[in-house]
N, C-alpha and C positions, 0 to 999 in steps of 0.2 A: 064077663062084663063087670063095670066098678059101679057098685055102690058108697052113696051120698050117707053118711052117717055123721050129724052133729051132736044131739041129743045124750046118746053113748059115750062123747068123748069127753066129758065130763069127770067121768067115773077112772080116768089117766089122770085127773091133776089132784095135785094137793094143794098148800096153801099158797098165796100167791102166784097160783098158775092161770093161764089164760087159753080154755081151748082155739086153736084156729082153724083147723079142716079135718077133716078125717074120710076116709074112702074105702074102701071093701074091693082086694083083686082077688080074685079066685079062692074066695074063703077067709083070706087074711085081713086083717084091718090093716094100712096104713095109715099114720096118724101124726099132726104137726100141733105140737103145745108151744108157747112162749112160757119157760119159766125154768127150774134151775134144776137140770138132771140128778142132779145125788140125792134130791128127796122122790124120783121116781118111784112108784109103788108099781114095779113090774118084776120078774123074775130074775133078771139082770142089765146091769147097764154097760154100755160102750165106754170106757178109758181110751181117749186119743192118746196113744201110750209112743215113747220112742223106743229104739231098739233094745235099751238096754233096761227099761220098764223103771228107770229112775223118775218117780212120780215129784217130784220137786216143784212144779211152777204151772199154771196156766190149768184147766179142769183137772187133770191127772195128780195136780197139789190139793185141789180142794175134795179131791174123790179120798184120796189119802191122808188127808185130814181127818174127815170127814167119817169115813170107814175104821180110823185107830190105825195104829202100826201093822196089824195082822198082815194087812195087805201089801204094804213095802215087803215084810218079813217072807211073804207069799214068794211075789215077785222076783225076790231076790233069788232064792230059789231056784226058780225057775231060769234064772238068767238073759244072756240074749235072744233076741226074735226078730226074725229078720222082714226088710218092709213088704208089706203087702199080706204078712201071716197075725195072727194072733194068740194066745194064750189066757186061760181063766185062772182068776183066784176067787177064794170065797168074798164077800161085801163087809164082810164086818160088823161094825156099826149101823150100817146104809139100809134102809127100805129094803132097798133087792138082797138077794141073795148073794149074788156071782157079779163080778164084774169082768166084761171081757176087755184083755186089751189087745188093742187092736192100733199096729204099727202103720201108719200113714206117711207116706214118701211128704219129702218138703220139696218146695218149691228150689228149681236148679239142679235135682237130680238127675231128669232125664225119664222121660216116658210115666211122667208125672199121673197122667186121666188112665194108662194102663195101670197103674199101680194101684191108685185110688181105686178103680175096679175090682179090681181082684183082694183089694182090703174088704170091703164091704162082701162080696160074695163069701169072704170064708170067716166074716162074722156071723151073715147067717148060717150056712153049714155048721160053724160052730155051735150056734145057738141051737138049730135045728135037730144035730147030732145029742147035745144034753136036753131034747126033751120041751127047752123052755117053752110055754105058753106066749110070754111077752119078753119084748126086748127095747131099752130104750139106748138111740145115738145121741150123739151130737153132732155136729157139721165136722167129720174127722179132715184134717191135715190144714184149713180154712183160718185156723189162728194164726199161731205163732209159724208155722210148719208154711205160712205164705201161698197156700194155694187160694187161687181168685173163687170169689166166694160164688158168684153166679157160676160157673163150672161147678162146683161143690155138688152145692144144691141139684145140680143137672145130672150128674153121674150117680148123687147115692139113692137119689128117686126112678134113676132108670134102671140102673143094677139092680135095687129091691124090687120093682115092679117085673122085671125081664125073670128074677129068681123064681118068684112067687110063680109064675106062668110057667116054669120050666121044670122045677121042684117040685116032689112033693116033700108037708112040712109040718109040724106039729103046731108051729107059729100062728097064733091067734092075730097077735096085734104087734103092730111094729112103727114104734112111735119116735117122732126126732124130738127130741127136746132143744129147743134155740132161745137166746136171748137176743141178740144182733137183731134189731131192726132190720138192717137191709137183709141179710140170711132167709130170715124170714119170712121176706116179700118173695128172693127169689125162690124159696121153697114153695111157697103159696103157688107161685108159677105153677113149676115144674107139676104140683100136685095136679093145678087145675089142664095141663095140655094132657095129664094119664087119663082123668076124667073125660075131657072131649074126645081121646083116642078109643075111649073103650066101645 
């Protein structure tokens, strides 16, 4: 069953953040803030990262700003990742620790909402696998990458909630950070049909 947790969700933002819902599936918190992921104070955050983990533009430039070089210099390393998989480097600079990046198909690939799926699933596996308590996303592939944002919100709220129920998971809390007004709303959704299903 989900619990209804406002109170607690507080305690995810930092400055300029704005809690907006938060819900409890099988142990875990899922959690929706409006405010700017790389000052997340969680274990690790989500990089909507491309294949070749070149952080240059759009969140993946501000995470790698943000973080210092380490995390390019990381990334580099590591080289390519192919869509729908992910890889971690350490945070740097950042709040979190870790940041995972996690490669989201664009819009016109082909089997776009299967991809998007299975990005998210082996973010948490990822996450899950190192232990983390907390993990923060963003609306992955939704930007620049062209995937329609109410799908977004619809696939990474049913994949984490489908996880969490099929998984077991060290995962406390698993928070979207969003700034996009509409994102937001259609996350709000998606949050509130898990709620009524439960």
């Amino acid at each position: 069953s989900c619990v209804v947790q406002d109170c607690a969700l507080r305690l995810l933002c930092g400055v300029n953040m704005k809690p907006i819902k938060k819900i409890t599936v099988p142990g875990t918190a899922i959690a929706l803030i409006k405010g700017d992921i790389t000052e997340a104070p969680v274990d690790a955050i989500v990089n909507a990262a491309n294949s070749y983990l070149q952080h240059g533009g759009g969140v993946a430039g501000v995470i790698s700003r943000k973080g210092g070089p380490s995390i390019q210099e990381e990334s580099n390393a590591i080289g390519f990742v192919p869509v729908g998989e992910c890889a971690v480097t350490t945070g740097g600079r950042l709040k979190a620790q870790f940041v995972i990046h996690a490669v989201g198909p664009r819009m016109g690939q082909g089997d776009e909402q299967i991809k998007l799926g299975r990005t998210v699933r082996n973010v948490l596996r990822t996450a899950t696998s190192r232990k983390f308590d907390t993990v923060a996303l963003p609306a992955i592939s939704a930007g620049i990458f062209g995937f329609p944002k109410d799908r977004c919100a619809h696939v990474l709220i049913n994949e984490t909630t489908e996880f969490l129920r099929t998984n077991e998971t060290v995962l406390r809390e698993i928070v979207f950070y969003i700034i996009d007004d509409d994102l937001i709303g259609f996350f709000s959704t998606e949050i509130d049909a898990v709620e009524k299903g439960c």
